[in-house]
C-alpha positions in Angstrom: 42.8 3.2 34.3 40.8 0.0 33.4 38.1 1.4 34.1 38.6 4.8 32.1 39.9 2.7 29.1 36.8 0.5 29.7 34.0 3.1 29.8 36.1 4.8 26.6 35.9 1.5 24.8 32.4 0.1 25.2 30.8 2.7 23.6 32.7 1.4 20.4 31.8 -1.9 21.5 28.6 -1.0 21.0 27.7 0.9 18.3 30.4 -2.2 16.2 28.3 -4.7 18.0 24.9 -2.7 16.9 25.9 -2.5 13.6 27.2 -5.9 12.3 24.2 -7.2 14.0 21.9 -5.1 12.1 23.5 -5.5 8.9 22.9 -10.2 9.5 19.0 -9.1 9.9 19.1 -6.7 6.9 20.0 -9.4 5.2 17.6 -11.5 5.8 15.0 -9.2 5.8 15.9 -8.7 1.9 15.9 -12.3 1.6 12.2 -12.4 3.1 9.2 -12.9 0.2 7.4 -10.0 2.1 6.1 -7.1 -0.5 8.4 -4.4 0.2 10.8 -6.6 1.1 10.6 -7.5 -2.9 11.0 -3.7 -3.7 14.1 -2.8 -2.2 16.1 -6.5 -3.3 15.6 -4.6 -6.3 16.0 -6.4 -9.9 12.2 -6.8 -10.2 9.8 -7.0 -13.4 6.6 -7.3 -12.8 3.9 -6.5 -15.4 0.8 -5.0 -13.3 1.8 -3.3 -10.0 -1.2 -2.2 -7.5 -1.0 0.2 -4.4 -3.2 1.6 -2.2 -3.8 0.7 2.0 -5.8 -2.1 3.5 -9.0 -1.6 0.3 -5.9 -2.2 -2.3 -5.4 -5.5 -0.9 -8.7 -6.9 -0.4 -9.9 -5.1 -3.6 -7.0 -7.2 -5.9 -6.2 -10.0 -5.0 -3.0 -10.8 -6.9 -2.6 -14.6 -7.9 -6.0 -14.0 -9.5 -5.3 -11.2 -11.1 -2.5 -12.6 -12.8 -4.6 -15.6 -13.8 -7.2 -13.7 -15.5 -5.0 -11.0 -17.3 -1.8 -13.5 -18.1 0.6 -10.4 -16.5 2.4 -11.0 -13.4 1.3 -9.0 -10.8 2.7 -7.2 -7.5 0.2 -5.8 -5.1 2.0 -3.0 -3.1 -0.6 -1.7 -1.1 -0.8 -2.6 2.6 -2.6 -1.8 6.1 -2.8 1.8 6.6 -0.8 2.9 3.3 -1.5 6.7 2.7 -1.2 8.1 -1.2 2.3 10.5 0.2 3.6 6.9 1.4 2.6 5.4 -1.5 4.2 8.1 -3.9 7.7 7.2 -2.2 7.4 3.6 -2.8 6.5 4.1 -6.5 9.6 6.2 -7.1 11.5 3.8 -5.3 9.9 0.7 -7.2 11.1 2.6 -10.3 14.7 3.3 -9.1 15.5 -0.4 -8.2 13.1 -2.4 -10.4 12.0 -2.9 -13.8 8.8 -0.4 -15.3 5.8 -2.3 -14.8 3.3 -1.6 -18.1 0.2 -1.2 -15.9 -0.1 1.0 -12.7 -3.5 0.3 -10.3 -4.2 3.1 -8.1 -7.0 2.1 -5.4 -7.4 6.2 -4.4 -9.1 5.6 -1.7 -5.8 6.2 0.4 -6.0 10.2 -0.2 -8.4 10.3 3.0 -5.6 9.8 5.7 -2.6 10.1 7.4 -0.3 7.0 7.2 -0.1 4.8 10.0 2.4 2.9 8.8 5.7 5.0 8.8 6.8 3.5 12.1 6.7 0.4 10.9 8.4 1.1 7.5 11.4 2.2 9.6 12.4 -1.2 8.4 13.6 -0.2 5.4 14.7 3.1 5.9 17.9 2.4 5.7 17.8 1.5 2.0 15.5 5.1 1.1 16.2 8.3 1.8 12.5 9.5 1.1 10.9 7.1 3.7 13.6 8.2 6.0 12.6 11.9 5.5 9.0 11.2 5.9 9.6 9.2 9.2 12.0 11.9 10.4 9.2 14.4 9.9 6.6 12.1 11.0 8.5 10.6 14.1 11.0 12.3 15.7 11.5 10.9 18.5 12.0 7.3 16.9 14.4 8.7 14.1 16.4 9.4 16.6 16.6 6.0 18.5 16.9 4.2 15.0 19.7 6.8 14.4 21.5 5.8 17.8 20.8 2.3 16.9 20.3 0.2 14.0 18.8 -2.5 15.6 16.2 -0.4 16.8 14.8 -0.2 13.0 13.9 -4.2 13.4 11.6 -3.5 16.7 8.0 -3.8 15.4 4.8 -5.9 13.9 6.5 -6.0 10.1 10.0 -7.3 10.7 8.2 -10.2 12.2 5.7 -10.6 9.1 9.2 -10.5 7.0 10.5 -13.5 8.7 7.1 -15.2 8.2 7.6 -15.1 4.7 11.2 -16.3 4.3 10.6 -18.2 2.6 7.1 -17.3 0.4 5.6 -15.1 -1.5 2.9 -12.9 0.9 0.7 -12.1 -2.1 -2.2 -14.2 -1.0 -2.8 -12.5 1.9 -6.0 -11.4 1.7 -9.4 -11.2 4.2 -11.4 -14.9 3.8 -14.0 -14.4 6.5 -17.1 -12.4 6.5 -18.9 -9.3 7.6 -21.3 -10.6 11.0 -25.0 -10.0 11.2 -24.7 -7.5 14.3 -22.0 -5.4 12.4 -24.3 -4.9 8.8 -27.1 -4.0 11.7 -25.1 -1.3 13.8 -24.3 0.4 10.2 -27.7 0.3 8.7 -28.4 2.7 11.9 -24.8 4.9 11.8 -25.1 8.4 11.1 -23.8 10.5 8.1 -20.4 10.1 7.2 -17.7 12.2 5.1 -14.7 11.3 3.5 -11.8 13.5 4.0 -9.3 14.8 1.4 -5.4 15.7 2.7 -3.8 18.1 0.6 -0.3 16.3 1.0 -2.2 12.9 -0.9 -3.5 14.9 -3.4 -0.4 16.5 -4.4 1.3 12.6 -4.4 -1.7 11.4 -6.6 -0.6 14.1 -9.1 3.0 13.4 -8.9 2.6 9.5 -9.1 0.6 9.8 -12.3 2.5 12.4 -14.0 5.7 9.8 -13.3 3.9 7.1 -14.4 3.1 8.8 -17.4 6.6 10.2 -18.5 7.9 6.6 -17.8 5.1 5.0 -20.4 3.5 3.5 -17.6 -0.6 3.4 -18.1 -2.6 4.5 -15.4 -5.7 3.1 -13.6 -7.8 5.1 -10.8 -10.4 3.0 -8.8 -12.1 3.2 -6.6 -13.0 -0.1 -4.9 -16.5 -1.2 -3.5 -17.9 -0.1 0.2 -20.6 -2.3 1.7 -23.8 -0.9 0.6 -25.2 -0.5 4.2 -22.2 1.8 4.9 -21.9 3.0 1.4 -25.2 4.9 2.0 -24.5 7.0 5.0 -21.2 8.7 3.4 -22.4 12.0 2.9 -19.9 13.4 0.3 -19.0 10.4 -1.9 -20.2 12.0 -5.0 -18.5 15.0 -4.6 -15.1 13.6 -3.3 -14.6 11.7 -6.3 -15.7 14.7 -8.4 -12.5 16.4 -6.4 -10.6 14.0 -6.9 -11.0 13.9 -10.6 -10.1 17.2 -10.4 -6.8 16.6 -9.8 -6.3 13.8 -11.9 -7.8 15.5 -14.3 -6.4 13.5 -17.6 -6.8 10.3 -16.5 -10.4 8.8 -15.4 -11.6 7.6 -11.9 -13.1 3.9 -12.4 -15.7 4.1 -9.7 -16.7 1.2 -8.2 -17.9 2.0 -5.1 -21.1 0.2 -5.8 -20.1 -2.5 -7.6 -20.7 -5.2 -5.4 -24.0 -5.4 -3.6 -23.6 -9.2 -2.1 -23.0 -8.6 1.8 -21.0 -12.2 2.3 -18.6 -10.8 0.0 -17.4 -7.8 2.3 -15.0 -9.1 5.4 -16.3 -5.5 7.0 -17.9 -1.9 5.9 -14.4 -1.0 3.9 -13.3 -4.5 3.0 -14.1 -6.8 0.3 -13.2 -11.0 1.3 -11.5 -13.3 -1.2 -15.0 -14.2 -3.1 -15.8 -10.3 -2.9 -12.2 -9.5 -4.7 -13.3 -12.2 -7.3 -16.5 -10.6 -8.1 -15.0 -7.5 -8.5 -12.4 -8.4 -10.8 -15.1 -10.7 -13.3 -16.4 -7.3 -13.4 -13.3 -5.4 -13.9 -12.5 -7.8 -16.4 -15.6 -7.2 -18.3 -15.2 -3.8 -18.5 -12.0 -3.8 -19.7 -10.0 -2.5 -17.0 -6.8 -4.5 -17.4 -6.5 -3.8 -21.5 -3.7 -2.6 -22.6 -2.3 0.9 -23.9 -2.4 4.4 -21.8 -6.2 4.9 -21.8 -8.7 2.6 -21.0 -11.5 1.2 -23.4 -14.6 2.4 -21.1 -14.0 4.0 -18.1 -17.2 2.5 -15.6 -19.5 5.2 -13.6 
């Protein structure tokens, strides 16, 4: 009887156990200064919010674009962020947070598939469209986050949250630079496309049509590629022709070519800290950052 009344009870035991335990590192996970952590703590107001993957955060680099312009600034966009990803985050900004005035879209993220959904599993548990789009992307794992809670805290990004506990991560940014033997191998790469998903497309539509019914002004950009990669993609002009297709009231701020200096790139996609700095004197100069739902001279 014990052992009936045992192997009835542990089961509870468990899933109570799983649970309350879960629910102390939620807690600190909100607590953390990471960037999505900020999101769902909710009760934000930010001025300037940017998203895009891995070229959103080396293209802006947000302490310094919050000197220059005098807005605070949130830089959203991470590692592997893909524009469907990106389109839940924004709604979910917007449902826990203040309306920022300025939206920065670094489009580049309509090329592929996110790789970042397992990780986000993090946070599932505070949005229901990140849970649909890891249930859909990840069955298998859905169901072992369903069966346990804690599971949701196994991976790389629960760890970054407890490294900022207690700062902000907005200076993260690349500060090396791009090697000799790497700008070498590219000069002698082949031709090279850039891809187009419909899914991101249809999320670029939806994010700026949101944007726009909530008075949010919209920037497209498109940050700089290191020139000795730049010139093997094959299709750049006509993929951004496509995409301004789509987004077909608002204009693409090109600056693929914008920085030519090779110490300023950390790699062929990447720009370093001085590289970001470059490109926002520019971005500056151009009027990117004024203020009001179309910009003053869209760059080509």
């Amino acid at each position: 009887m014990k052992r009936l009344a045992w192997t009835i009870t542990f089961p509870y035991l468990f899933l109570a156990g799983d649970r309350v335990i879960a629910s102390l590192l939620d807690k600190v996970v909100l607590r953390s200064g990471f960037r999505f952590s900020t999101l769902y703590r909710g009760g934000q107001q930010y001025d300037t919010l940017i998203l895009g993957n891995s070229r959103g955060v080396n293209s802006f680099y947000a302490p310094a674009v919050e000197e220059a312009t005098g807005k605070t600034t949130l830089n959203l966009s991470y590692n592997g962020l893909s524009a469907d990803l990106a389109e839940a985050l924004f709604m979910d900004y917007l449902d826990r947070n203040g309306k920022p005035k300025l939206l920065i879209l670094e489009i580049s993220n309509v090329a592929h598939k996110s790789a970042l959904l397992n990780e986000l599993k993090l946070y599932i548990v505070h949005s229901e469209r990140l849970s649909k789009l890891f249930r859909k992307a990840n069955p298998g794992a859905a169901f072992w986050t369903g069966a346990s809670r804690v599971f949701q805290f196994n991976g790389e990004m629960f760890l970054r949250t407890l490294y900022y506990l207690n700062t902000s991560d907005q200076s993260w940014i690349n500060r090396y630079r791009i090697g000799p033997a790497m700008v070498q191998s590219l000069r002698e790469a082949q031709g090279e496309e850039l891809g187009l998903l419909p899914e991101n497309l249809d999320a670029l539509r939806h994010i700026i049509d949101t944007a726009k019914q909530n008075g949010i002004a919209v920037r497209l950009v498109i940050g700089p590629y290191l020139p000795q990669y730049r010139q093997h993609l094959t299709n750049l002009s006509g993929w951004i022709k496509t995409l301004q297709s789509v987004a077909t009231d608002v204009p693409i701020w090109d600056y693929s070519t914008a920085v030519e200096d090779i110490g300023s790139f950390a790699d062929r996609l990447h720009l370093n800290y001085d590289g970001s700095l470059l490109l926002l004197k520019r971005l500056k100069e151009d009027g990117f950052f004024a203020s009001g739902p179309e910009p003053r001279k869209p760059t080509t």
